[in-house]
C-alpha positions in Angstrom: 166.8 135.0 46.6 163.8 136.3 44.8 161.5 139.5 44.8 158.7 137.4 45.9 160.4 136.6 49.0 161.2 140.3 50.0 158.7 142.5 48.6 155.6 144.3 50.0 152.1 142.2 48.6 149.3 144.6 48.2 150.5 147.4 46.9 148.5 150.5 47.4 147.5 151.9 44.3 145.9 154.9 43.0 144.5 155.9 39.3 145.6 158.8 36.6 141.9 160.3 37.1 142.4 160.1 41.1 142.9 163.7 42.9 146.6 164.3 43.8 145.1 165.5 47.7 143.9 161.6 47.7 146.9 160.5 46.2 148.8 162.5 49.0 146.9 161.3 51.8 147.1 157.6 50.4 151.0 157.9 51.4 150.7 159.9 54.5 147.8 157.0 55.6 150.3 154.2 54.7 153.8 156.0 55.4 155.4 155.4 51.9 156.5 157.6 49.7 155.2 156.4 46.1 152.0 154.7 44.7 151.8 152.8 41.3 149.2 154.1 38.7 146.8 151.5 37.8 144.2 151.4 35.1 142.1 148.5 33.8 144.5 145.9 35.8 147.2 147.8 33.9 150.3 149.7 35.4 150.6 153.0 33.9 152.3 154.8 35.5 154.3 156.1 39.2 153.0 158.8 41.3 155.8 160.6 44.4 155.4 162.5 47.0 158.3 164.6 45.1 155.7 164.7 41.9 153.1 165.8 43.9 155.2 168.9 45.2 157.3 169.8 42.2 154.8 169.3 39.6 151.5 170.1 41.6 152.4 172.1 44.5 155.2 174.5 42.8 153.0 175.2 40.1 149.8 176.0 42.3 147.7 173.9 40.6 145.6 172.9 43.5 144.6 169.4 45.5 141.7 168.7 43.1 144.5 168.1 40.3 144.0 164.8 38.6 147.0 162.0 39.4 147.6 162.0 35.8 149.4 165.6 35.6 152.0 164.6 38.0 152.6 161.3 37.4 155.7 159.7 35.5 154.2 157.6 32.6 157.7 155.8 32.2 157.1 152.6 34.5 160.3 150.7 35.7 159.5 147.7 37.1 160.6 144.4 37.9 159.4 140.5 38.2 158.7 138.5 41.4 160.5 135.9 40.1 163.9 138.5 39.3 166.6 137.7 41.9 167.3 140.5 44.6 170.9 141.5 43.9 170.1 141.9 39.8 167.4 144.3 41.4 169.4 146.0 43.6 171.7 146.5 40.8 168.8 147.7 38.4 167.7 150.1 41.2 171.3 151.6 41.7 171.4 151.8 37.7 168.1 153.6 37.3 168.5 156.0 40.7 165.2 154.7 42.1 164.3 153.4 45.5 161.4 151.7 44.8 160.0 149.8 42.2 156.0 147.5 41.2 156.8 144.0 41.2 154.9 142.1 38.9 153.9 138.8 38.1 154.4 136.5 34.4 151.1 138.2 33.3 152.1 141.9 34.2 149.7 142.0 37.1 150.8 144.1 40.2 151.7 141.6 43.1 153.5 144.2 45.2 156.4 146.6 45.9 160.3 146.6 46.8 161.9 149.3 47.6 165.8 149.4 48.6 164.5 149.2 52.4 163.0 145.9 51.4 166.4 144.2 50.3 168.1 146.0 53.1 166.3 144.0 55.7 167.0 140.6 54.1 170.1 139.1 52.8 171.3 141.5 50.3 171.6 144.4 52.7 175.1 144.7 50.9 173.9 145.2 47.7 171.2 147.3 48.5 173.5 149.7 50.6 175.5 150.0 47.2 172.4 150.5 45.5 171.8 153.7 48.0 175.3 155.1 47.4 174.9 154.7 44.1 171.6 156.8 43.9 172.6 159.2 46.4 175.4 160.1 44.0 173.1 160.6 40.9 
């Protein structure tokens, strides 16, 4: 099976000159817990709820603090066309829940996230996936 068949389309998105308060209510609005940096129809970049409170929060740097301060600027990512349990394996590898799908040209199509490949055919693979990042 492929990405394209389990992933979330229309991945929310915010930018690296966004305000980490917007950022932060982006993921309360939408219930999910990370948002792909996108600039000039480029991925750039990951934004968590865990950056926002470790590297904004902990270091009271305030809500008006610009996505680009907390974000991670190392982007894993993976293909819509990549088969699920190679992802779910890549996932487990790299200690990530989550990860941009894009498409031949490196244009965001969506998200999976271990939930995503849970809830389909490789729920094995993804639950190894978890235990594996659990134990990292």
């Amino acid at each position: 099976m492929q990405i394209k068949d389990v992933m979330s389309p229309n991945a929310v998105v915010t930018t690296p000159d966004a305000r980490c308060c917007d950022a932060a209510k982006l993921m309360r609005e939408h219930d999910i817990g990370a948002l792909p940096v996108h600039e000039e129809e480029q991925l750039v970049g990951m934004v968590t709820d865990r950056d926002i409170c470790c590297e904004v929060v902990a270091r009271e740097m305030g809500p008006e603090t610009a996505v680009r301060s907390a974000m991670s600027d190392t982007v894993l990512y993976c293909r819509d066309s990549d088969d699920t349990k190679d992802i779910a394996r890549n996932m487990a590898g790299n200690a990530v829940r989550r990860l941009p799908v894009v498409d031949d040209d490196k244009r965001l199509v969506g998200m999976v996230s271990i939930t995503d490949l849970a809830e389909q055919d490789d729920a094995h693979a993804a639950g190894e996936s978890l235990a594996e990042i659990k134990a990292s």
